[in-house]
C-alpha positions in Angstrom: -17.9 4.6 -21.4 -19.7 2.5 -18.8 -18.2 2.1 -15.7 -15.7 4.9 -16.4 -16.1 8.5 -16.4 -14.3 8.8 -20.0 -11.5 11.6 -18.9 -8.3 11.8 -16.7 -7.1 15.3 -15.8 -3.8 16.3 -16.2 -1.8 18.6 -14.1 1.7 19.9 -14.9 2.8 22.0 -12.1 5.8 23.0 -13.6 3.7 25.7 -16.1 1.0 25.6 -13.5 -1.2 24.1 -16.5 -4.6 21.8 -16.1 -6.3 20.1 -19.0 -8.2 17.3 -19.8 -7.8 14.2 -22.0 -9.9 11.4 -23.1 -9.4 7.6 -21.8 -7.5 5.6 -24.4 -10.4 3.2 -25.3 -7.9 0.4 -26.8 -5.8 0.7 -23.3 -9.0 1.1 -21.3 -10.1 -2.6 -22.6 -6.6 -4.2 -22.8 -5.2 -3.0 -18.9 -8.9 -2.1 -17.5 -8.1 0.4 -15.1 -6.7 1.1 -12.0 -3.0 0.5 -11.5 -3.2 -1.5 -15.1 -3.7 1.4 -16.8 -1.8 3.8 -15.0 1.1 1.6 -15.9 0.4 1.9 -19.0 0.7 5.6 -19.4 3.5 5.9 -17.0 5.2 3.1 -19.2 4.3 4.9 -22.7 5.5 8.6 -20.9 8.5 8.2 -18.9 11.9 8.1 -20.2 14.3 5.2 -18.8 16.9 6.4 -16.2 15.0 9.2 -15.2 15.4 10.7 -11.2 12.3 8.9 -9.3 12.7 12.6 -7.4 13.3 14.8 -10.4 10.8 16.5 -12.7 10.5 14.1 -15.2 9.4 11.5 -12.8 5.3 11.3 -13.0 2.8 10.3 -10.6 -0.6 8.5 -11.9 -3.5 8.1 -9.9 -6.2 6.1 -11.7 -10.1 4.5 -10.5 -10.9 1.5 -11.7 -14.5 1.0 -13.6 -15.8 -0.7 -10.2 -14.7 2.2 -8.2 -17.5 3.9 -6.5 -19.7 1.4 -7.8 -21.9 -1.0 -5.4 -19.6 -3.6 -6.1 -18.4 -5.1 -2.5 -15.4 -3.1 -1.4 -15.2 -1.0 -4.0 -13.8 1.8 -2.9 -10.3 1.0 -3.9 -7.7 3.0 -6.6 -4.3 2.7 -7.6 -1.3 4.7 -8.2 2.0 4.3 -9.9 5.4 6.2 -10.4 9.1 5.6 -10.7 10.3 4.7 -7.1 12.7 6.5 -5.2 13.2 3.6 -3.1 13.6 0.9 -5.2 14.6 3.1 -8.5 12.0 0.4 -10.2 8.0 0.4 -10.8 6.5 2.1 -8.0 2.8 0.7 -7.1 0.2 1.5 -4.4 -3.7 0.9 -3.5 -5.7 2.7 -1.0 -9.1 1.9 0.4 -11.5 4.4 2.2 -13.3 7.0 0.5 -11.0 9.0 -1.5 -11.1 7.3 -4.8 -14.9 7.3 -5.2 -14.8 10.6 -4.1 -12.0 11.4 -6.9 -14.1 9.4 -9.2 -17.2 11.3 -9.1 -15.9 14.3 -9.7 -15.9 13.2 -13.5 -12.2 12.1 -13.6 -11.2 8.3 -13.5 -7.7 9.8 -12.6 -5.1 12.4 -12.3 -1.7 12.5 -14.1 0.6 14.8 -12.2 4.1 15.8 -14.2 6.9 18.0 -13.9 7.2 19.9 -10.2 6.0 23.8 -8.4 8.2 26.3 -7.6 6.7 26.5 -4.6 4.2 24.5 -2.1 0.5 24.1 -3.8 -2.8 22.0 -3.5 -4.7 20.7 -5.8 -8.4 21.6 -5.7 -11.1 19.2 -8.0 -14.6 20.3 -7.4 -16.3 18.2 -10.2 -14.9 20.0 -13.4 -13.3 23.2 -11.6 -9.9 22.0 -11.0 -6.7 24.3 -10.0 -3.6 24.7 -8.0 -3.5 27.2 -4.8 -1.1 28.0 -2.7 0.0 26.1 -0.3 2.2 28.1 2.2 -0.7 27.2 5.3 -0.1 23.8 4.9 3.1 23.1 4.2 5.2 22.0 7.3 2.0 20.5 8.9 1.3 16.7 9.7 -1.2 15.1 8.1 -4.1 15.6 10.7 -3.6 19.5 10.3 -3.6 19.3 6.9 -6.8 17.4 6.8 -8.4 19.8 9.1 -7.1 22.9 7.5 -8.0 22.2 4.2 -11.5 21.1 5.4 -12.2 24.0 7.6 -11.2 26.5 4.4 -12.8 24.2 1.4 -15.9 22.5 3.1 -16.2 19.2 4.7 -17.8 17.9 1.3 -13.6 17.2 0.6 -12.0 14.2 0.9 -8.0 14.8 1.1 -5.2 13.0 -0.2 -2.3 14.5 1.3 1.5 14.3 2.6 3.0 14.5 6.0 6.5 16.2 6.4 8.4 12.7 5.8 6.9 13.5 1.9 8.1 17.0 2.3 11.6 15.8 3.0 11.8 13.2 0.8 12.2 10.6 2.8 12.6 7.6 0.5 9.4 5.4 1.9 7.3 8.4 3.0 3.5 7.5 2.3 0.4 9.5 0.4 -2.4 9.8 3.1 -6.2 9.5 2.5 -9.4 9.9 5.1 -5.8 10.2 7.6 -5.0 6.7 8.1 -5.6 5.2 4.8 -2.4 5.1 2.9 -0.8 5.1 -0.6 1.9 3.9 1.9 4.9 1.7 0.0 7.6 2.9 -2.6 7.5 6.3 -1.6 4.9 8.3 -3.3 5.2 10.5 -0.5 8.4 11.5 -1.4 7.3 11.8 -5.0 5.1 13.8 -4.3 7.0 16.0 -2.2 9.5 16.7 -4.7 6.8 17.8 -6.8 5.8 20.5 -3.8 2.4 19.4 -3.9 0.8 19.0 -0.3 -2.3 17.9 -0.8 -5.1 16.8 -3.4 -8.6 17.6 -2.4 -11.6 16.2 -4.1 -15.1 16.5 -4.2 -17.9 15.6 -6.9 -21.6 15.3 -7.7 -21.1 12.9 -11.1 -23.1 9.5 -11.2 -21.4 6.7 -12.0 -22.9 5.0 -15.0 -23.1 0.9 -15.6 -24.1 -1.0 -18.9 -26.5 -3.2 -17.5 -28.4 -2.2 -14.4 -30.4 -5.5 -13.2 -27.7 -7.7 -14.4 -25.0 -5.8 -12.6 -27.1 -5.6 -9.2 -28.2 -9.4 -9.7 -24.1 -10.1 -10.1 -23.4 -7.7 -6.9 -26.1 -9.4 -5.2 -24.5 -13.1 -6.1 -21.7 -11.9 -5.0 -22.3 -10.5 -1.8 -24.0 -13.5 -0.5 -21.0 -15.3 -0.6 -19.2 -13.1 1.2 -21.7 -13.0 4.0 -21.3 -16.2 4.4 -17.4 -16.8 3.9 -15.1 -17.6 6.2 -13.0 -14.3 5.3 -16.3 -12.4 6.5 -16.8 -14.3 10.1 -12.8 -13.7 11.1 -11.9 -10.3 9.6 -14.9 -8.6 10.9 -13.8 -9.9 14.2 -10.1 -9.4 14.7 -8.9 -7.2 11.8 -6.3 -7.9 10.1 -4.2 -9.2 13.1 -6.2 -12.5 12.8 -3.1 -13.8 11.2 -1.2 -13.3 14.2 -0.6 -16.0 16.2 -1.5 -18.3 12.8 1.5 -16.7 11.3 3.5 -17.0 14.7 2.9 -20.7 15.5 4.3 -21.9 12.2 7.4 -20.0 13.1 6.5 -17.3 10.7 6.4 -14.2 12.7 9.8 -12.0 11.9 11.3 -10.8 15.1 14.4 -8.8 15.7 14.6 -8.4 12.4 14.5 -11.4 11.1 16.9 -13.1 13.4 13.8 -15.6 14.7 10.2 -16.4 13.3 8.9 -16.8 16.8 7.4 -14.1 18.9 7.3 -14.7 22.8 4.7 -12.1 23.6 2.4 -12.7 20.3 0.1 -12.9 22.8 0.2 -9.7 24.0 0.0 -7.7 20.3 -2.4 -10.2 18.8 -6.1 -9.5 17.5 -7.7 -10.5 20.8 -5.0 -8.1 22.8 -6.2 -5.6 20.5 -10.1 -5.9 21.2 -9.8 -6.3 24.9 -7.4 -3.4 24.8 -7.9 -0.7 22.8 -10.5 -1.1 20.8 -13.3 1.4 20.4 -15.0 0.4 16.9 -14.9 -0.9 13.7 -14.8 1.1 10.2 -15.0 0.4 7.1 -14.4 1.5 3.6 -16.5 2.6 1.0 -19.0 -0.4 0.1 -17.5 -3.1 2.2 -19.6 -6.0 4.1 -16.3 -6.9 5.8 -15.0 -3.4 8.3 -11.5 -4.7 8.9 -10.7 -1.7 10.1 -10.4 -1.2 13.8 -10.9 2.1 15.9 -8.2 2.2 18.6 -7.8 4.4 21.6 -4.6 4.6 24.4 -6.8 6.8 26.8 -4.2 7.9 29.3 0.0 7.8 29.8 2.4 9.0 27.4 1.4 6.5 24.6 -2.1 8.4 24.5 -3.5 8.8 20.7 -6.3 7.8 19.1 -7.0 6.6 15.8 -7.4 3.5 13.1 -5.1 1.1 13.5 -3.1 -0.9 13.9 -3.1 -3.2 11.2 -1.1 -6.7 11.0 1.5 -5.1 9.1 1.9 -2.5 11.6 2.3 -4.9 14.4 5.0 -7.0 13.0 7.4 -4.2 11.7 6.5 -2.1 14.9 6.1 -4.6 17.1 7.8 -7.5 16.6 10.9 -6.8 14.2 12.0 -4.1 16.7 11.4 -6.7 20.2 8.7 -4.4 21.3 5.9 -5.7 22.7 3.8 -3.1 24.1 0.4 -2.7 22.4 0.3 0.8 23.6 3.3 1.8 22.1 3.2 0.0 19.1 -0.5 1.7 18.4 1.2 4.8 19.4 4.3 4.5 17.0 1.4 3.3 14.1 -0.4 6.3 14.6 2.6 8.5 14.4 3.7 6.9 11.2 0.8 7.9 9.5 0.4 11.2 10.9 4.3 11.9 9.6 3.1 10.3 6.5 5.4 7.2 6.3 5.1 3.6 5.4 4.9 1.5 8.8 6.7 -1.4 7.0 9.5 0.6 5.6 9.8 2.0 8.7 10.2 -0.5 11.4 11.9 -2.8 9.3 14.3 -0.1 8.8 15.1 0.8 12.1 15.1 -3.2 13.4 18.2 -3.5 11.0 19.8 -0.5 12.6 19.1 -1.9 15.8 20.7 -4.9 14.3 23.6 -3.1 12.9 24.4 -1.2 16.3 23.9 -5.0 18.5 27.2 -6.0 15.9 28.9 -3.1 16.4 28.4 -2.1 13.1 26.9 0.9 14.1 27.9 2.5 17.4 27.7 6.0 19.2 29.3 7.8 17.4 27.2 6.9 14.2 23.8 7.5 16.0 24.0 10.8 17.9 24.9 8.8 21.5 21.3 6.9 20.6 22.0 3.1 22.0 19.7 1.3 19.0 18.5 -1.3 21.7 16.1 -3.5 20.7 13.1 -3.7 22.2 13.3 0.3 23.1 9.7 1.3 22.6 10.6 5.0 23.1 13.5 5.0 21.3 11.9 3.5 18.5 9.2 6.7 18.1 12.3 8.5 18.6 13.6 7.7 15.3 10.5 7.6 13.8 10.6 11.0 14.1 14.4 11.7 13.0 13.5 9.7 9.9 10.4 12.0 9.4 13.0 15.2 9.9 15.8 13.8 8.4 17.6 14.6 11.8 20.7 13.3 12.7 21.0 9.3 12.3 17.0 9.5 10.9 19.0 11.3 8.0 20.6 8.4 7.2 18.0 6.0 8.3 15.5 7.8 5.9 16.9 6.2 2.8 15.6 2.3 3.6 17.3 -0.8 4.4 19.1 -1.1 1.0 21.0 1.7 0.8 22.0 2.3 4.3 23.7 -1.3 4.1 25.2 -0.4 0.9 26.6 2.9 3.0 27.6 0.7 6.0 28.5 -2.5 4.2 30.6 -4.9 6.8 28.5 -8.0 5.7 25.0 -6.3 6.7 24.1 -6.9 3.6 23.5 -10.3 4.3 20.6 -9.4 7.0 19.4 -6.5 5.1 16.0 -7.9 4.9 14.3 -6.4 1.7 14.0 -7.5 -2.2 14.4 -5.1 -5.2 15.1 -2.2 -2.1 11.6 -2.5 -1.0 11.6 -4.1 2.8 9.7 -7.5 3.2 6.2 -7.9 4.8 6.0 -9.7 8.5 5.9 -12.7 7.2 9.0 -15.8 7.5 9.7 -17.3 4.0 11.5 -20.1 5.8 8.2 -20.8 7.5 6.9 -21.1 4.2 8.8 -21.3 1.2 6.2 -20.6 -1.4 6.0 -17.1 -0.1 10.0 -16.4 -0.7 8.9 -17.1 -4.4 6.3 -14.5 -4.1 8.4 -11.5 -2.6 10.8 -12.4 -5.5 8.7 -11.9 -8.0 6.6 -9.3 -7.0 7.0 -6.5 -9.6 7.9 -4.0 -7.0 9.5 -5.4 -4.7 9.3 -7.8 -1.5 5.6 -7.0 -0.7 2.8 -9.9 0.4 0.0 -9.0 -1.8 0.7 -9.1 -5.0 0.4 -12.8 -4.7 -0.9 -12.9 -0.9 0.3 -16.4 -0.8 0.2 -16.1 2.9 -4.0 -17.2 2.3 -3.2 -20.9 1.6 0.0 -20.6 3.5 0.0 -19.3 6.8 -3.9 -19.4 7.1 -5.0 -22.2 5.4 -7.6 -20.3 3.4 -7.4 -20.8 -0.4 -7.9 -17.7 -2.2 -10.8 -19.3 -4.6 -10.2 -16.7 -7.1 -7.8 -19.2 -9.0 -8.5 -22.4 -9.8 -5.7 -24.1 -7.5 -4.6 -22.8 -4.4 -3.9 -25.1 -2.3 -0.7 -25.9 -0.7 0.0 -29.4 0.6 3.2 -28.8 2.5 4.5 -25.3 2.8 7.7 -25.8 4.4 8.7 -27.9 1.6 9.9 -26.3 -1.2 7.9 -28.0 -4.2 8.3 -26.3 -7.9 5.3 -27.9 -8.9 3.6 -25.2 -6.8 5.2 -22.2 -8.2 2.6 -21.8 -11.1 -0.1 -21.2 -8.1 2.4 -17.6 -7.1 2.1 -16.7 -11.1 -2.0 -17.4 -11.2 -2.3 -15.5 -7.5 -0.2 -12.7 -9.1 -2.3 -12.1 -12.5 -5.8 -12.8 -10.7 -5.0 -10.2 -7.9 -3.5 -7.6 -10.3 -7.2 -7.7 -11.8 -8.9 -6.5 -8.2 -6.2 -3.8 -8.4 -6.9 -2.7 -12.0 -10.8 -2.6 -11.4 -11.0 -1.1 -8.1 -11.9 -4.3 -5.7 -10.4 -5.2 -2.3 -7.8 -8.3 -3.1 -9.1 -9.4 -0.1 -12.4 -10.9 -2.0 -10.3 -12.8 -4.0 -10.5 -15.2 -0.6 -14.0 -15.3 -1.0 -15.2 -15.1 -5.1 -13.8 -17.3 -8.0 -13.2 -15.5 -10.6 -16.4 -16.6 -12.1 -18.4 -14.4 -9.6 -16.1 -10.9 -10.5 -16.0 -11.4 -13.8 -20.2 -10.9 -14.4 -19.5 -7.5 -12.4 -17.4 -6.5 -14.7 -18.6 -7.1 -17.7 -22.5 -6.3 -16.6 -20.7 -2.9 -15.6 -18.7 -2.4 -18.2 -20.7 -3.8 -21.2 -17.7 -5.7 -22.5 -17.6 -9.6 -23.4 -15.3 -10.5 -20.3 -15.3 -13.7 -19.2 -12.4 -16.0 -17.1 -10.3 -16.3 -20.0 -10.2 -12.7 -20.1 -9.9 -12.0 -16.8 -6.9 -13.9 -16.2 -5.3 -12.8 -19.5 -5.8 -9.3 -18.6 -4.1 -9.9 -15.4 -1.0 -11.4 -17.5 -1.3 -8.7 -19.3 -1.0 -5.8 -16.5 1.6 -7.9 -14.8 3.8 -7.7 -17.5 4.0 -4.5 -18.7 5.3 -3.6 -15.1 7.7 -6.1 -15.7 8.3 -4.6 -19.2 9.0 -0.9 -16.8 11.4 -2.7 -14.3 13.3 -4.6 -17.2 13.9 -1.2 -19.1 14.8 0.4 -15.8 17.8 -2.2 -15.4 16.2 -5.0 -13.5 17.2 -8.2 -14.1 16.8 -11.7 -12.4 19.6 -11.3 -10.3 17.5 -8.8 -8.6 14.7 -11.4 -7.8 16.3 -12.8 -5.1 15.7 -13.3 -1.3 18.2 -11.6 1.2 21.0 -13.8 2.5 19.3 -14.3 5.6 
């Protein structure tokens, strides 16, 4: 199978048993890859009602057939499972090096079932595969964990692994790659914990195969030009992805104190230029990409010292300004620490800004909180309860479960400024700056997350994402119906990028004319636009298909009352 490796491995750590299956051609062709076709066998093999934390629960990491591949920013893969945050479809994508490294060890992916008695690791060295113990690891951040595991296996390893948030189950806890790359929403961490595996390592010698080698290197080539050359290119090289910063502030979009304005004061001082004149020390990027978004940070002295990659827009807005604070230092600080824990940044700072919310009404007080005043704009309280959510200590205990369900514990009207959709907290960015992207976090499949559409291109930075045919948004601060179709195309095209294995961010820069000769020059298949963007409607819906068996209805595509 061109472009594929033509197996997954299967791992059920209940029996401690490891076997080997082939890829489901007819699946392979109709959901690609990728998060597509993990959905797929996570929709075929889990039972409806199941306990996202139990068991029964599966987690599914797949490659897509441009994975590893010298496709531009290839090094993407996906994974899926029943959230224990939203109790719906559970999806996440990772960049960095892990998934090519998964990929050539002759696997396109990994189906994890059933859970250990006690701690293990998963060990792939191309077709040697098995489960060790885990007892060194186990109660160790993320950083040790890499290091351990490297200093005992070989630094040929790339490790996927969980912080202690995963290991107590924290709700939104995060699946950590190369250390700051991140299966970090829904709370595969937490999935994975309850499985008691710490860490999958990963190493492998296979070659990945395509159909047609000149016609998939001219396509590649093509395709690469344009992104030299793209505006995408010439701003996120430069500033990350906190370039959208003080776009996304101006137009009123920026969520502070959670959510209770769309206008940051001190944007300046948190933006992508605060950033490089700041902290920054470098630039990385992942496997195969022209662009390095990535950014190398460094506090080198005081209390917020660290070190480390990061931190990203995302970061910045849940860290920064949802919880009022507005030192760099200790946002970069609080970033870092999130991902050492092994916890979603987004999750996470939304989370506490509602607490801080909650105790500003009285709604929580004192005595709720361990004699912790949940001040906004407390930097070092904030990392504070960072790590009581990580421990599940005291209030963090509480706190650990997301937005959602600590309203639902506290009610007294905080529903209404609960700021999430489907359970899943909402992305930095103010749907009553732009009204388009409300109708995106509604109908995102897991959730209120900002790329499964990533409206916010044509929206907040006035880029069109030239991987549809329309993107372009005359007014968005008018709602306009005759719009919405351009959510639904951004949905199914950017589905695709997941399912193959592509950063969604070259959707901003190709039209679906220029991925689609990739694919099918890799791949050997007939694929054109037509079946590119069916595919897409394809993958979309069977999620869809998941979340509708699971209970979901339309009631719960709606927008916080806020």
């Amino acid at each position: 199978m061109n472009g594929f490796m033509g197996k997954i491995l299967r791992v059920n750590l209940t029996n401690s048993t490891i076997s080997e299956e082939p890829l489901r051609q007819d699946d392979v062709e109709m959901f690609l890859g990728g998060s597509g076709l993990a959905t797929k066998y996570l929709f075929d093999e889990l039972e409806p009602g199941i306990d996202p934390l139990g068991p029964e629960n599966k987690l599914i990491i797949m490659t897509g057939p441009l994975t590893g591949t010298i496709s531009p920013s290839s090094g993407r893969f996906g994974a899926v499972t029943k959230s224990p945050l939203t109790g719906f479809w559970g999806s996440s994508n990772s960049g960095g090096h892990w998934g090519r490294h998964l990929k050539k060890t002759g696997f396109d992916g990994i189906i994890i079932e059933g859970a250990a008695a006690k701690p293990v690791n998963l060990i792939i060295d191309d077709d040697k595969v098995e489960l060790k113990d885990a007892g060194e690891t186990w109660g160790k951040s993320v950083k040790e964990t890499t290091k351990q595991l490297k200093e005992d296996l070989g630094k040929r390893f790339n490790i996927s692994c969980i912080g202690i948030a995963g290991e107590n189950q924290v709700k939104y806890a995060a699946i950590m790659n190369d250390i700051d790359r991140t299966l970090g929403r829904c709370g595969f961490g937490a999935v994975m914990g309850s499985k008691k595996l710490k860490a999958i390592a990963v190493a492998g010698t296979s070659k990945i195969q395509v159909a047609q080698k000149e016609a998939f290197k001219e396509a590649v080539k093509t395709a690469s030009d344009f992104i030299k050359e793209s505006l995408l290119k010439i701003t996120l090289e430069v500033y990350g992805t906190n370039m959208v910063l003080d776009l996304v502030n101006v137009k009123g979009g920026l969520p502070t104190r959670n959510w209770q304005s769309g206008n940051c004061s001190y944007a300046d001082d948190i933006n992508g230029p605060a950033i490089n004149e700041k902290i920054l020390v470098g630039k990385t990027a992942c496997f195969a990409c022209p662009i390095a978004c990535g950014r190398l940070s460094e506090v080198k002295s005081g209390k917020y010292k660290c070190k480390g990659e990061g931190p990203e827009y995302e970061s910045v807005g849940a860290l920064g300004s949802m919880c009022d604070v507005g030192d760099l230092e200790a946002i970069t600080y609080a970033h870092l620490l999130c991902n050492d824990l092994g916890i979603d940044t987004v999750s996470t700072g939304s989370t506490i800004a509602f607490a801080m919310e909650c105790y500003e009404k009285g709604i929580l007080t004192t005595a709720d909180t361990d004699g912790l005043e949940l001040k906004f704009g407390d930097a070092d309280l904030m990392i504070d309860l960072i790590k009581k959510i990580a421990k599940r200590e005291g209030i963090g205990d509480l706190l650990a479960e997301g937005t959602k369900r600590v309203s639902e514990k506290l009610g007294k009207d905080s529903e209404r400024f609960a700021m999430h959709v489907k359970g899943l907290e909402l992305a930095a960015y103010d749907c009553r700056a732009t009204k388009i992207t409300g109708l995106a976090f509604c109908t995102a499949n897991r959730g209120g997350d900002h790329i499964t559409g990533y409206i916010q291109g044509p929206t907040f930075m006035d880029i069109p994402l030239l991987v549809v045919e329309e993107s372009v948004i005359e007014d968005a601060r008018v709602e306009n119906p005759a719009e919405a179709k351009i959510v639904k195309d951004l949905e199914d095209a950017l589905t695709v990028f997941d399912a193959v294995g592509v950063c969604k961010f070259m959707g901003m820069a190709l039209m679906a004319e220029d991925i689609t000769p990739i694919i099918a020059s890799a791949t050997g298949w007939d694929f054109d636009v037509a079946d590119f963007r069916k595919a897409g409607e394809r993958i979309y819906n069977i999620a869809r298909l998941f979340n509708v068996r699971e209970g979901c209805t339309r009631a719960n595509d709606n927008l916080p009352k806020r």
